[in-house]
C-alpha positions in Angstrom: 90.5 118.1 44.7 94.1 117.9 44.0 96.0 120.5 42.2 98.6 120.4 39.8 101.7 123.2 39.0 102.4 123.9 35.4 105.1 122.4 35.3 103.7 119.2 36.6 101.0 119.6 33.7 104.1 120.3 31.2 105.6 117.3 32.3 102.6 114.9 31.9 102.3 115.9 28.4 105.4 115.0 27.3 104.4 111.6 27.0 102.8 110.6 24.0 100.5 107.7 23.7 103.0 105.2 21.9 105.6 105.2 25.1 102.4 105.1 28.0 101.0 102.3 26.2 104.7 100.6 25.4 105.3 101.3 29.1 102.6 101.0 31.4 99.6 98.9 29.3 101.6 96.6 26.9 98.5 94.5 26.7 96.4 96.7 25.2 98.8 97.7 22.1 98.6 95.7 19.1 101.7 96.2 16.2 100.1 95.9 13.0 103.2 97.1 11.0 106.7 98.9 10.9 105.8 101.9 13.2 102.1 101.3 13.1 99.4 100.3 15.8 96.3 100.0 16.7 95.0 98.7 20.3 92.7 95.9 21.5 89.8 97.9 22.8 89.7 100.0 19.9 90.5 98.9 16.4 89.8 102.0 14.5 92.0 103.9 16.6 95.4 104.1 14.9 98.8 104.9 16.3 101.8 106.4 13.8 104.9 108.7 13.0 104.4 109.6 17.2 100.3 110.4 16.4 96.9 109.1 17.1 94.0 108.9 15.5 90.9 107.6 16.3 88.7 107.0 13.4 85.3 106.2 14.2 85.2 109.7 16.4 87.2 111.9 14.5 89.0 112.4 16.8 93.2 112.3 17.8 96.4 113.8 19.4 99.7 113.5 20.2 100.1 112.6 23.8 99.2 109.8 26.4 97.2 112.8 27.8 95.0 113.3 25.1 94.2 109.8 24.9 92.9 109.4 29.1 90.8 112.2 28.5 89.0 111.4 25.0 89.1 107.9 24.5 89.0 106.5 28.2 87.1 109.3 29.7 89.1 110.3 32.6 89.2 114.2 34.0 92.0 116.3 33.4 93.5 115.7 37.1 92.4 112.1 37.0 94.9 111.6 33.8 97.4 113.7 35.1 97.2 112.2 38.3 97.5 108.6 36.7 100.5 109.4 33.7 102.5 111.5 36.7 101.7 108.7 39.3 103.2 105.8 36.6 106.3 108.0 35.8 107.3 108.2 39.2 107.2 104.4 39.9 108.7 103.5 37.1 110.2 106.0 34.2 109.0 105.7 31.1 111.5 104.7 27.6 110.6 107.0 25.8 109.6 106.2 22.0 111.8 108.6 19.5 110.3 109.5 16.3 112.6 109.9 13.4 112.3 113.3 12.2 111.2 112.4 8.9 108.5 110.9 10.0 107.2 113.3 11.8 103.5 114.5 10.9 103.1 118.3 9.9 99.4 118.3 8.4 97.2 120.0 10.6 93.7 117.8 11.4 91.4 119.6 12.7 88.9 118.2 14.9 85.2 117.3 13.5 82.9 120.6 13.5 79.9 120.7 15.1 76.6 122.6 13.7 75.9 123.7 16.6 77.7 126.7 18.4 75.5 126.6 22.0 77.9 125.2 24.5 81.1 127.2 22.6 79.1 130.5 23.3 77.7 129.5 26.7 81.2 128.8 28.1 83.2 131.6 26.3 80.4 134.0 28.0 80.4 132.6 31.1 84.2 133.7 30.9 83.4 137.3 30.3 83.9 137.2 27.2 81.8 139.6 25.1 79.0 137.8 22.8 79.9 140.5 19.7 83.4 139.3 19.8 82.8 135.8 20.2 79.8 136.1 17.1 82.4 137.9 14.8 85.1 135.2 15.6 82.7 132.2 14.6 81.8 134.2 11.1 85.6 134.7 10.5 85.9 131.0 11.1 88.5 131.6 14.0 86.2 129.8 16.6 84.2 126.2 16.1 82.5 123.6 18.6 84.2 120.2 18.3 81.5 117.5 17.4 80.6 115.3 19.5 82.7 116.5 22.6 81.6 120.3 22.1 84.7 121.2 22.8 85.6 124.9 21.5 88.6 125.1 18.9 90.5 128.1 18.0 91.8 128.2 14.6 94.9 129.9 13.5 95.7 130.9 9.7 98.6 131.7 7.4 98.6 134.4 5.2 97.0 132.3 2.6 93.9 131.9 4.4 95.0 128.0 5.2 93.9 127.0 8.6 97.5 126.1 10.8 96.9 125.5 14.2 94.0 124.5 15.9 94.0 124.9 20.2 91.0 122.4 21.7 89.9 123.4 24.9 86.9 121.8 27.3 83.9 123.5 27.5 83.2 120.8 30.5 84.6 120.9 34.3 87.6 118.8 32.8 89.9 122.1 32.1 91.4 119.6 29.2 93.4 122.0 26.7 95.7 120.7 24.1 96.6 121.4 20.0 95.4 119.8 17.5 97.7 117.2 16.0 100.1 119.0 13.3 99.6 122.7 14.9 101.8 125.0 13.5 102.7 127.5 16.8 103.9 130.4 13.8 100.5 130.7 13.5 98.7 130.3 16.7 94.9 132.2 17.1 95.5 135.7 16.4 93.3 138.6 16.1 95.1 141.2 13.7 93.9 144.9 12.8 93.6 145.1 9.1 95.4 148.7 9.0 99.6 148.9 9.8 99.7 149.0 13.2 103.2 149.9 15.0 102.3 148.0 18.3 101.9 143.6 19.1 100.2 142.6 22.0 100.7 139.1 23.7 99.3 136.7 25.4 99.3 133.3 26.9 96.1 131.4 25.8 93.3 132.6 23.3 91.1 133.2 26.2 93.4 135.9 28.1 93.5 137.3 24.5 89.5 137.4 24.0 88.9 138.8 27.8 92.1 141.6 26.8 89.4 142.3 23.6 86.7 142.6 25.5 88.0 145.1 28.3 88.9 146.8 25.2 85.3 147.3 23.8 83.8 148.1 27.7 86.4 151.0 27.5 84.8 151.9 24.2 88.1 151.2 22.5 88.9 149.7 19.1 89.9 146.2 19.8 89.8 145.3 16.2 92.2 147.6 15.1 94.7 146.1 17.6 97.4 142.9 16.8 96.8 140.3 19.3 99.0 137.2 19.2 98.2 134.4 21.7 101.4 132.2 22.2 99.5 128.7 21.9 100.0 127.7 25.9 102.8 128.8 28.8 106.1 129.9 27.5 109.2 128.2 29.5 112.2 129.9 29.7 115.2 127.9 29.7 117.0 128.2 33.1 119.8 130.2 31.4 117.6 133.4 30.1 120.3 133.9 27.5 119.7 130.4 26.0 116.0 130.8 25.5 114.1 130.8 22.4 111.6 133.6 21.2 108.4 131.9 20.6 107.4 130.8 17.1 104.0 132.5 17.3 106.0 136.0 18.3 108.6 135.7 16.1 107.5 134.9 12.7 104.9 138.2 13.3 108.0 140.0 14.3 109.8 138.8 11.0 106.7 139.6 8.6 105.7 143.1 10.4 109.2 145.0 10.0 106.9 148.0 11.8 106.2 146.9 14.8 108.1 148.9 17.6 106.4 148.3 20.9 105.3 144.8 22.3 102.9 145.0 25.2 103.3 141.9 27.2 100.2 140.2 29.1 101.7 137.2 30.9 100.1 135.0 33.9 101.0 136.7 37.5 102.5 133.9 38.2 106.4 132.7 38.7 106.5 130.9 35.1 104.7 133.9 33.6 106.8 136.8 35.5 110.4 134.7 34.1 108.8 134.9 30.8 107.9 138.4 30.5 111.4 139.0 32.1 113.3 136.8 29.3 111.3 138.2 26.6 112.1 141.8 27.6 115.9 140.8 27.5 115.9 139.1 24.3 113.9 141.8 22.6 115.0 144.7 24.2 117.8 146.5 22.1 115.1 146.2 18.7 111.5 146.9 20.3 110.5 148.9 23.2 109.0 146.2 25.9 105.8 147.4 27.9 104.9 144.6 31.0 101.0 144.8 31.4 100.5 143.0 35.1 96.3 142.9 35.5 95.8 144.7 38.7 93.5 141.7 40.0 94.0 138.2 39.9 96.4 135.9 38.0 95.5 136.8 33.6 93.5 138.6 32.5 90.6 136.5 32.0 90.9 136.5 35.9 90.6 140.5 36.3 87.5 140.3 33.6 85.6 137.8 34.9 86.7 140.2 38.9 85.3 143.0 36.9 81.9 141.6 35.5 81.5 140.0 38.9 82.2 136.3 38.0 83.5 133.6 40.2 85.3 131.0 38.2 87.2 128.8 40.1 90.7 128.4 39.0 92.0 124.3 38.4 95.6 125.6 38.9 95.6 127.5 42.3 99.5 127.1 42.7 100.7 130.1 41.5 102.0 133.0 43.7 101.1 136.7 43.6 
């Protein structure tokens, strides 16, 4: 099977569905009016404002991505493999979206009933069953219906769901937000007493293992802050020129007492420059701790080595 880098991935999702179709299968686009279409093999599926949505399954996204894998049923490589494969023989012109047309509603993916598959995959990544139980009560995890994929929900302080993060529960390794995410508030588990300290993370399921070594320790994990960052943080190529992450620093801006941020990034070149740009940009207001897993490349990876699970990694490019 053929591997991808993350930047690679990055880059295949930069095109949204509009431009592949414009592109690379004209045919099967159908204007119906101003910036609106629909396409042949799929009337209810409806493209606008740089979104789709697809009706009849409830389901939608962003990117040409998003579309392969729900709608035409292609594995994560295969759609990677055919957007990346497209680009190269011929680059895309790219469709711009006006700013004020840009969506901001968050939709969040049809919920399931049902919470088996959710549960069965986020244990068969370590992850403790109490944790995951107390996360589906609190409404932070759901089961997509009818893909069963498992959605992480993140809230503002108003209780109003924000951000949604879809990943697979299937062999696919698909992960993606859910169209209008909001990354200020990307899933989060907060202590409910003032806590001086931040932990973050790269994905919800790094975040979940980090909970769960907690709780073997006998530790507190509920009485920590931990921020996932909603996906792989790039650093621009000047460090100086970077941005902090939303999800990091509205917390920072609404928790004036925070004074140390423990930082668990990938072990991996794009995770190592983050943790190292982070530490710059934050250094002279916060005291910046590096947490490198002593095993494997995130923490999910040192769990799963410490409960004696062998998952098998999609992206096997990254360097120790």
């Amino acid at each position: 099977m053929k591997y991808y880098s993350k930047e690679e991935i990055v880059k295949a999702k930069e095109i949204d569905l509009l431009t592949y179709l414009q592109n690379y299968d004209p045919n099967e686009l159908i204007h119906t009016s101003r910036e609106n279409y629909t396409t042949k093999t799929h009337d209810s599926l409806k493209i606008s404002n740089g979104m789709w949505y697809w009706f009849s399954r409830g389901i939608g996204g962003k990117t040409a991505l998003e579309y392969l894998i729900q709608v035409k049923e292609l594995s994560f490589i295969q759609a990677v493999e055919m957007i990346l494969g497209e680009s190269k023989k011929s680059p895309p012109s790219l469709h711009e979206i006006k700013e004020k047309e840009k969506i901001d509603r968050l939709i969040l993916p049809k919920k399931s009933v049902q919470y088996n598959k959710t549960k069965e995959y986020l244990t068969s990544r370590g992850i403790d069953e109490d944790i995951i139980q107390e996360c589906i009560d609190n409404d932070l995890i759901y089961e997509q219906y009818p893909n069963k994929n498992v959605i992480f929900i993140g809230y503002d302080e108003s209780k109003n769901p924000r951000y949604a993060c879809c990943r697979a529960t299937n062999s696919s390794k698909y992960v993606n937000e859910a169209s209008g995410s909001d990354k200020k508030f990307s899933f989060r588990l907060l202590s409910k007493e003032v806590k001086n300290t931040v932990h973050l993370f790269e994905s919800a399921i790094d975040l979940l293992s980090y909970a769960t070594l907690l709780k073997e320790k006998g530790l507190k994990w509920y009485e920590e802050n931990l921020i996932s960052l909603a996906g792989v943080y790039q650093s621009a190529n000047n460090i100086l020129n970077s941005k902090i992450p939303k999800a990091i620093d509205y917390f920072l801006e609404n928790n004036l007492q925070i004074e140390k941020i423990y930082i668990h990034f990938d072990n991996d070149i794009v995770g190592r420059k983050a943790t190292k740009t982070l530490e710059l940009l934050l250094k002279n207001k916060y005291e910046i701790i590096d947490i490198q897993v002593p095993f494997g490349k995130d923490v999910n990876d040192f769990l799963c080595f410490k409960k004696g699970i062998n998952i098998k990694k999609q992206n096997k490019s990254y360097e120790k």
